[in-house]
C-alpha positions as CSV (number, residue, x, y, z in Angstrom):
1,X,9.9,-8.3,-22.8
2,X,9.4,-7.8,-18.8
3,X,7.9,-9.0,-16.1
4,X,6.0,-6.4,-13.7
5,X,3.6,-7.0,-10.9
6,X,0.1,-5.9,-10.4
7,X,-2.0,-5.9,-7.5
8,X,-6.2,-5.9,-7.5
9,X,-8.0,-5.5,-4.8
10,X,-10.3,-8.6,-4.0
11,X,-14.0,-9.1,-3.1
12,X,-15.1,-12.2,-1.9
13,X,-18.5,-12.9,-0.6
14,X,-18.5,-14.3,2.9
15,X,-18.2,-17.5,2.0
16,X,-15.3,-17.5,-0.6
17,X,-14.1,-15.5,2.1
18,X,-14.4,-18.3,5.0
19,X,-13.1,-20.7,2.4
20,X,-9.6,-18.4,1.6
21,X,-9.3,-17.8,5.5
22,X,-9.4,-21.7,5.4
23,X,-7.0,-21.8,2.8
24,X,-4.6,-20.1,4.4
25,X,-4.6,-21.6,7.2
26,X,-3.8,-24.8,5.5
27,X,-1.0,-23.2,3.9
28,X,0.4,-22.1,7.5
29,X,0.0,-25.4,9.3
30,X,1.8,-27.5,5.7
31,X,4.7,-24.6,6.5
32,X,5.3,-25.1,10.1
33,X,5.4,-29.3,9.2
34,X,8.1,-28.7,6.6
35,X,9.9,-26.4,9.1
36,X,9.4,-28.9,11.7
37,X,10.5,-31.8,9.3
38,X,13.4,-30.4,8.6
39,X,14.7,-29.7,11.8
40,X,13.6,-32.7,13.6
41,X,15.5,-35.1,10.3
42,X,18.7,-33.0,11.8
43,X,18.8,-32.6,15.0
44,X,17.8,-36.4,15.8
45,X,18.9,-38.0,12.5
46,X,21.6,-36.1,11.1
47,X,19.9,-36.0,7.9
48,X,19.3,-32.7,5.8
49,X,16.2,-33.0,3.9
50,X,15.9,-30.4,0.5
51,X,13.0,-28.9,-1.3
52,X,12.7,-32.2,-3.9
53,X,12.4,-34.3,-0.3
54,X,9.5,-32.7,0.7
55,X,8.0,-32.2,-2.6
56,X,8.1,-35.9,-3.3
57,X,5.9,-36.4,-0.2
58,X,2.9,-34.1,-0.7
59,X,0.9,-37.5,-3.1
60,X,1.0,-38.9,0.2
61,X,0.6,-36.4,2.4
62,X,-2.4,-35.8,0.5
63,X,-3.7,-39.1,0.6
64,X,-3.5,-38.7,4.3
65,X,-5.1,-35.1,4.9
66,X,-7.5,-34.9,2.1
67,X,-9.0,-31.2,2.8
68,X,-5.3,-30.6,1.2
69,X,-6.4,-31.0,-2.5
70,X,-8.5,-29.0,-2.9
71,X,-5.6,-26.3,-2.6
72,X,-3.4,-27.5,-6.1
73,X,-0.2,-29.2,-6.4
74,X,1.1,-26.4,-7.6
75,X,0.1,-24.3,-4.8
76,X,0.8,-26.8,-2.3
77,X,4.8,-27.1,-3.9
78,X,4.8,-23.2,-3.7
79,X,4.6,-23.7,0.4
80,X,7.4,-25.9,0.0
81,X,9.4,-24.0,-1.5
82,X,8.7,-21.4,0.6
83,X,10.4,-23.0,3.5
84,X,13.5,-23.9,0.9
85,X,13.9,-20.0,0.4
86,X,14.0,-19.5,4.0
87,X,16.7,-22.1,4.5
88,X,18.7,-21.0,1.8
89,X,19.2,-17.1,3.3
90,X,19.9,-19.0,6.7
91,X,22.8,-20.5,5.4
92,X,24.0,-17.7,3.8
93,X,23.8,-15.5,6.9
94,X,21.3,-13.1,5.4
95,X,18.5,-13.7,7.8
96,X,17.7,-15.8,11.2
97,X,16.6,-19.3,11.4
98,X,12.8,-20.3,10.1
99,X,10.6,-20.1,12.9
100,X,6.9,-21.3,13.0
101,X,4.4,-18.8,11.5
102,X,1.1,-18.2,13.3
103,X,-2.2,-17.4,11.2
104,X,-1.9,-13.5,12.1
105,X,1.5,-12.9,10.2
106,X,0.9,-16.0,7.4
107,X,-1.0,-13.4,4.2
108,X,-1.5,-16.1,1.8
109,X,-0.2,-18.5,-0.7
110,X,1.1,-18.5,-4.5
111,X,0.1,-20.1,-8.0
112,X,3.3,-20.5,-9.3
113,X,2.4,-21.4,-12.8
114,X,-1.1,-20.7,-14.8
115,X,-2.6,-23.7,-13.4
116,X,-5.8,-23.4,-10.6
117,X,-6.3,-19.7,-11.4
118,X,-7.2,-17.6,-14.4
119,X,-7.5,-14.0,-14.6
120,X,-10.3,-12.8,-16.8
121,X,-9.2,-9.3,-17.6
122,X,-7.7,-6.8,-20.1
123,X,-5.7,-5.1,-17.0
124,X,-8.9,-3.2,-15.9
125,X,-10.9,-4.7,-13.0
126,X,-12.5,-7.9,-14.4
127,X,-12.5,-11.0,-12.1
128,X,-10.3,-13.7,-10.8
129,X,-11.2,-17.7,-11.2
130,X,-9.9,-19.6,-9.0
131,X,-10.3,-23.7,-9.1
132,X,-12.6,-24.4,-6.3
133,X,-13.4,-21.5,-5.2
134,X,-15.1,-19.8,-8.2
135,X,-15.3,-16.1,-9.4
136,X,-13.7,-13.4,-7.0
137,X,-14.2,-9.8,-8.5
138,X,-11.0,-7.9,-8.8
139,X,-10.6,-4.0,-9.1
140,X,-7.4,-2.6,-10.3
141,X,-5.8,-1.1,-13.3
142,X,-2.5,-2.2,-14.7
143,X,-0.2,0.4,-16.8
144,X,0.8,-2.6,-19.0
145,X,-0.9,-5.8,-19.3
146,X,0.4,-8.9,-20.9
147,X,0.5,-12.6,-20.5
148,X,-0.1,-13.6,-16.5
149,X,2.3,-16.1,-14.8
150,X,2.2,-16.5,-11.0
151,X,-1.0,-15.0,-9.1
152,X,-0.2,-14.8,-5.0
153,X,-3.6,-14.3,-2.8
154,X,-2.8,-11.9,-0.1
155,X,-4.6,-11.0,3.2
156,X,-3.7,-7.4,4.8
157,X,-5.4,-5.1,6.7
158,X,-8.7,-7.0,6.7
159,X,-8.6,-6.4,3.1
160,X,-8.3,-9.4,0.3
161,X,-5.4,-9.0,-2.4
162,X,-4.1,-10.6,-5.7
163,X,-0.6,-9.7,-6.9
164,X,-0.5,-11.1,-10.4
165,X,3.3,-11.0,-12.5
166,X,2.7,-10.8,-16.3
167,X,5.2,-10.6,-18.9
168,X,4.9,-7.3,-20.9
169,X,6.4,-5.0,-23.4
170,X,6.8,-2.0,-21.0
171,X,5.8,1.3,-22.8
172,X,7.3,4.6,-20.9
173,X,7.4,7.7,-22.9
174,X,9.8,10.8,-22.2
175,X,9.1,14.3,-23.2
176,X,13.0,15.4,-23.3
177,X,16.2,13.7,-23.4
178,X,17.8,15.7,-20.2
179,X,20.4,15.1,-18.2
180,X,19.8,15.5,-14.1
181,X,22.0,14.6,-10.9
182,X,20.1,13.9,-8.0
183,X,20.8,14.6,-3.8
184,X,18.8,12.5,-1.3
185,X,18.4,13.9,1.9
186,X,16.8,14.8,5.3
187,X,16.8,18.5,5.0
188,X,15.5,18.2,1.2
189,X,14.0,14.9,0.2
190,X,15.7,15.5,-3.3
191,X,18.0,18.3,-4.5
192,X,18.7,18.2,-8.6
193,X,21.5,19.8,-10.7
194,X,19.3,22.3,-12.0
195,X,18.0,24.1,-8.7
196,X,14.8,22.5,-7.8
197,X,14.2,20.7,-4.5
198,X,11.3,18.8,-3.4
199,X,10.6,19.0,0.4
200,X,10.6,15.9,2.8
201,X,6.4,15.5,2.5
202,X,7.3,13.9,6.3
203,X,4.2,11.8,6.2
204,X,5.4,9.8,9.5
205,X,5.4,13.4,11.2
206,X,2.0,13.9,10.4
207,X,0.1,11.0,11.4
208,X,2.2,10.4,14.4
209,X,-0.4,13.0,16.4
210,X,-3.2,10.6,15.8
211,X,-0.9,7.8,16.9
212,X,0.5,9.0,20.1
213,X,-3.2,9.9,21.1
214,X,-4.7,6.3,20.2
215,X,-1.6,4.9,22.4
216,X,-2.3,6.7,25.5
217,X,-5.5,5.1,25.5
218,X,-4.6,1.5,24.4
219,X,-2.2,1.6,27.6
220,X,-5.1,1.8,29.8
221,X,-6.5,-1.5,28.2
222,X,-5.3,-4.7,28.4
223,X,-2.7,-6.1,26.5
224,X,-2.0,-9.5,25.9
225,X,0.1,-11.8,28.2
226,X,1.1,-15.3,29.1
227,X,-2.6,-17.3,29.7
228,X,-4.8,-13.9,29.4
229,X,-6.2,-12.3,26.2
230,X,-5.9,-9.3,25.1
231,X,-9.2,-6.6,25.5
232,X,-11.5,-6.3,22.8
233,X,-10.9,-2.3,23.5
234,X,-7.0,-3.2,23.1
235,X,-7.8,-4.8,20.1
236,X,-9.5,-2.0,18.7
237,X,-6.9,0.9,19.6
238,X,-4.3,-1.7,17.9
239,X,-6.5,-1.9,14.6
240,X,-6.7,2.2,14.5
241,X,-3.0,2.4,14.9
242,X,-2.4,0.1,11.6
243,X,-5.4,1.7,9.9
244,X,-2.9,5.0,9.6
245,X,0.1,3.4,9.5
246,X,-1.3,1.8,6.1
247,X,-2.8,5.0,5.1
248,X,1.1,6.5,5.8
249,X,2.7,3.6,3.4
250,X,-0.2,4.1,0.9
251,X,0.5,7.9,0.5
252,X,4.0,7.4,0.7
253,X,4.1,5.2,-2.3
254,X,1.5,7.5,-4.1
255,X,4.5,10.1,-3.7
256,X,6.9,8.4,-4.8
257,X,5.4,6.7,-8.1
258,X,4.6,10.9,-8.8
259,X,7.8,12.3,-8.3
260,X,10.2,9.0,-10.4
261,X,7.8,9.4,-13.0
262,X,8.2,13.3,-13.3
263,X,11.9,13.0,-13.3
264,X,12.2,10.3,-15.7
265,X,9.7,11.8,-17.9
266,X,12.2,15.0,-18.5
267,X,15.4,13.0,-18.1
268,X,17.1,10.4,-20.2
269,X,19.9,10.3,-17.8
270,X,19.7,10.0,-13.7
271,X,22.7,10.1,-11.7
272,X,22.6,9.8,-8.4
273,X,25.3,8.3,-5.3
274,X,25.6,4.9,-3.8
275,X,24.3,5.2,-0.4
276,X,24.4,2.2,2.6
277,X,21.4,3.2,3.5
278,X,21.4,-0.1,6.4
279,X,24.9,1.8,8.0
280,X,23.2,4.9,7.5
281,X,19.7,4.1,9.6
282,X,21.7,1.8,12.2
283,X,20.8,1.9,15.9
284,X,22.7,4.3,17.8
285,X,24.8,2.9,20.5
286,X,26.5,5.5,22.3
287,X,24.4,9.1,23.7
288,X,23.1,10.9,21.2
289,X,20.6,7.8,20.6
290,X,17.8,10.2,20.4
291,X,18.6,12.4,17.7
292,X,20.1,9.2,15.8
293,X,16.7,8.0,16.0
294,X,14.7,10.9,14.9
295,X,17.5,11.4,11.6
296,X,16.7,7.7,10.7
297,X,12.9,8.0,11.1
298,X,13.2,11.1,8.5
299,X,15.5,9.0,6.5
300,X,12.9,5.9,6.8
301,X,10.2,8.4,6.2
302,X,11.4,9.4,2.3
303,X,12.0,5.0,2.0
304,X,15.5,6.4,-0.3
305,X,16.2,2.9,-1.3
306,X,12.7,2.0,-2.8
307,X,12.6,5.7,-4.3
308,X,15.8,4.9,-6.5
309,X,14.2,1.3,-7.2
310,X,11.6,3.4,-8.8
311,X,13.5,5.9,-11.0
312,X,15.8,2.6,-11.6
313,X,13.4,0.7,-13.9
314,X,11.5,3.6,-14.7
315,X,14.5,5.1,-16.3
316,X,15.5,1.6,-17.8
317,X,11.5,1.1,-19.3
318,X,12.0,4.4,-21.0
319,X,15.6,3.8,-22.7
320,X,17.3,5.9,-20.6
321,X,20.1,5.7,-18.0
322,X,20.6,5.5,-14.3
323,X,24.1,5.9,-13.1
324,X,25.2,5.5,-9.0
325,X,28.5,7.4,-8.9
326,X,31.3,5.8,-6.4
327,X,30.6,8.4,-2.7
328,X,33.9,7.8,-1.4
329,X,35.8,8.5,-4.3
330,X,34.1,11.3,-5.7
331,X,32.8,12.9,-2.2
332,X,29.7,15.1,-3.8
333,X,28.9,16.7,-0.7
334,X,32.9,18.3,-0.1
335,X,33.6,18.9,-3.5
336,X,33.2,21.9,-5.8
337,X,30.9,21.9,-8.9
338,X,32.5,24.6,-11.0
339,X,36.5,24.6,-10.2
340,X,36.9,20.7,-8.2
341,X,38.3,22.0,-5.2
342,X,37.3,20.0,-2.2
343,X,36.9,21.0,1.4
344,X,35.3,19.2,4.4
345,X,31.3,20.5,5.6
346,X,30.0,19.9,8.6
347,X,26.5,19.2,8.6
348,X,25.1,22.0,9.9
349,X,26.7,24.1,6.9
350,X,23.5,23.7,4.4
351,X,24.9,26.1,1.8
352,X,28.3,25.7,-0.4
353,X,30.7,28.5,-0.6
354,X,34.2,28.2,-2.4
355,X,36.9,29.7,-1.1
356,X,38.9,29.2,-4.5
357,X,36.2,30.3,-6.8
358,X,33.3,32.6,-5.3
359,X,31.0,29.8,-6.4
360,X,28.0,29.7,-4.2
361,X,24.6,27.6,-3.9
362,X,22.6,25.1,-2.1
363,X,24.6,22.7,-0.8
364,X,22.3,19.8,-1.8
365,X,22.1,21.0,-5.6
366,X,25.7,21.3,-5.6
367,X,26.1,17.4,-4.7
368,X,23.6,16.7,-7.4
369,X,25.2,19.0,-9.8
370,X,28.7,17.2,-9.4
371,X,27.4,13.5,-9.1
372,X,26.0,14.8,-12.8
373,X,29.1,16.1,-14.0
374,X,30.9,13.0,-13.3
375,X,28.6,10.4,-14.8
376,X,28.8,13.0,-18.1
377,X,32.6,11.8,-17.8
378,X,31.6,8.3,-17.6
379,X,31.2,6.0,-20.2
380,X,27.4,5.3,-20.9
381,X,26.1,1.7,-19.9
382,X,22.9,0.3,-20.2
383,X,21.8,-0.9,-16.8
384,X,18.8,-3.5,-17.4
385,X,18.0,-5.2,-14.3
386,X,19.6,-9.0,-13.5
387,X,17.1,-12.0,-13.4
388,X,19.6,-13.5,-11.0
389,X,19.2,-10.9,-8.5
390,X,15.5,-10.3,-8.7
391,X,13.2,-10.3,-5.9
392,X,11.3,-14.0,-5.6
393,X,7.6,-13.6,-7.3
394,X,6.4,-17.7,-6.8
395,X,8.1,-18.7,-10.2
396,X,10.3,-22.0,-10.1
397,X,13.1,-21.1,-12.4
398,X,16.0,-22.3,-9.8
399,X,14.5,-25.4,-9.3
400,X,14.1,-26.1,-13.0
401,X,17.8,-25.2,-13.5
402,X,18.4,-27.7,-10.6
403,X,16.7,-30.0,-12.3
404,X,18.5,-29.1,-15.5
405,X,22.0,-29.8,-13.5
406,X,21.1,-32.7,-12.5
407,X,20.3,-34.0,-15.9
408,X,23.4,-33.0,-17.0
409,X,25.3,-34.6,-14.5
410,X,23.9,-38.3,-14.9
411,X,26.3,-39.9,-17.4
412,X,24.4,-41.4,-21.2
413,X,23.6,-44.5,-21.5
414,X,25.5,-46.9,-23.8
């Protein structure tokens, strides 16, 4: 069993469509008063206040602002806990302090649990019930469909959105039981251990045209400032610009569901390198800072990390195996696939030659072709992903084992 997450696209009449704009706002301003709670309770107090704080006053909050029930108690804890999450990753360093959200960058809200939303469907369109808001039709198609859990309402682009997770028995066939090594690049976007390459589709290059010609205009608009609004023109040219730059993501991740699902259909075993992929598209600080920033807008361009995400549980669906081999230790790139003997490359060198063996290729295959070698040395390990280190999807399972703690903790009575 697995949990997966499928999005539908939305279609509200206009006034389900006032009422979820309405919504979220509600959802943004209940966000901003826990931030604001929080920080005010120790700043002026010295008092920290936690999720089950907060929680504890949404009855009365409630009573107080009634167009708040309407929303769910479920939904309305989801907030909450929101602002929890964001706490938590300040403390440990792993992102800035909360700040206030405005309506423009708040997308929704989440239904943590099956309450105040069903979803009548098989996993092919259907429609969306919501509790007082009624029947939203929903177009989408999900690979496998099982029992839904959280449903989060999403507003991008102009466009409505429900990403529902379901738990699942994933079914992932494979035509062969290969082996293959693959090379992520700039030059190639991926090299494998048998000889094929798949060029950098460089969708960012493409559309940038467009782009650059819609921001010469918008600078002879006005933008917004302190006390003047922006143009309804600057508005406009800003709208056109995001309308491709959706279009990019859109085609991006088209290309790279394709191309994991090609390779894991063939292979039963991917390995591949570990790559710090935040060192590797870092700022430039010293002079080259203009070819630094055109290697890590190719590098961005591919999105490496989420590629291998997707030949990660694609692999692991189909009971196969996906190995990362140690970069610094084995050095791919400087070492020899058919004798071991390692020299240094510069990077303008884009085919390997051994001196000690005649052995000559690609140098990108030749990475892939030893990263393969060395996981065939390695002991085979399953590599199912860890709940603990999942992405948050609006479920509550570290508050219940909070809760469970805490139950545990108080001593039984005599």
């Amino acid at each position: 069993m697995a949990t997966k997450r499928i999005t539908f696209r939305l279609y509200p009449n206009k006034a389900q469509t006032n009422k979820m704009h309405y919504w979220r706002r509600l959802h943004k301003d209940l966000y901003n008063a826990c931030v604001e709670h929080r920080k005010t309770s120790y700043k002026k107090f010295g008092k920290s206040v936690d999720y089950f704080d907060q929680q504890n006053c949404l009855p009365e909050f409630k009573e107080y602002w009634e167009e708040y029930k309407e929303l769910g108690s479920h939904a309305l804890q989801d907030t909450v806990k929101r602002v929890d999450f964001a706490f938590k990753r300040f403390f440990k360093l792993k992102s800035g302090y909360p700040k206030f959200k405005s309506s423009r960058y708040y997308k929704g809200w989440t239904y943590p649990c099956s309450s105040g939303w069903k979803a009548c469907t098989n996993g092919k369109n259907g429609y969306l019930k919501i509790s007082n808001l009624g029947n939203l039709k929903m177009r989408g198609q999900a690979r496998d469909w099982g029992k839904p859990k959280t449903c989060t309402i999403i507003f991008k682009q102009g466009k409505w959105y429900a990403s529902i997770t379901v738990d699942c028995v994933p079914t992932r066939p494979q035509t062969d039981t290969g082996a293959v090594g693959l090379d992520f690049g700039t030059h190639h976007a991926i090299a494998d251990s048998n000889g094929n390459v798949i060029e950098n589709p460089r969708f960012v290059k493409v559309a940038q045209t467009k782009i650059n010609q819609i921001a010469k205009t918008s600078r002879r608009k006005r933008p917004p400032s302190k006390g003047v609004k922006a143009s309804r023109r600057w508005r406009k040219a800003n709208k056109s610009v995001a309308k491709i730059q959706s279009k990019v993501a859109r085609q991006r991740q088209d290309w790279q569901h394709k191309v994991s699902t090609q390779i894991v259909s063939c292979n039963s075993l991917v390995a591949t390198e570990k790559l710090n992929l935040k060192g590797m598209t870092r700022s430039s600080l010293g002079k080259n800072k203009r070819q630094k920033s055109g290697l890590n807008r190719s590098l961005l361009d591919v999105a490496i990390g989420n590629l291998k995400e997707l030949i990660k549980y694609k692999i692991t669906e189909a009971g196969g195996f996906y190995i990362e081999i140690p970069t610094v230790k084995v050095k791919p790139s400087q070492t020899c696939p058919n004798c071991g003997h390692q020299k240094k490359k510069t990077l303008a060198e884009r085919v390997h030659y051994c001196e000690k063996c005649d052995y000559q290729c690609d140098r990108d295959v030749a990475a892939a072709m030893v990263m393969l070698n060395y996981a065939r040395g390695q002991e085979l390990s399953s590599t199912d992903a860890d709940e603990s280190t999942s992405t948050w999807c609006g479920s509550f399972k570290q508050v219940a084992q909070m809760k469970r703690q805490k139950q545990l903790a108080q001593p039984l009575g005599g």
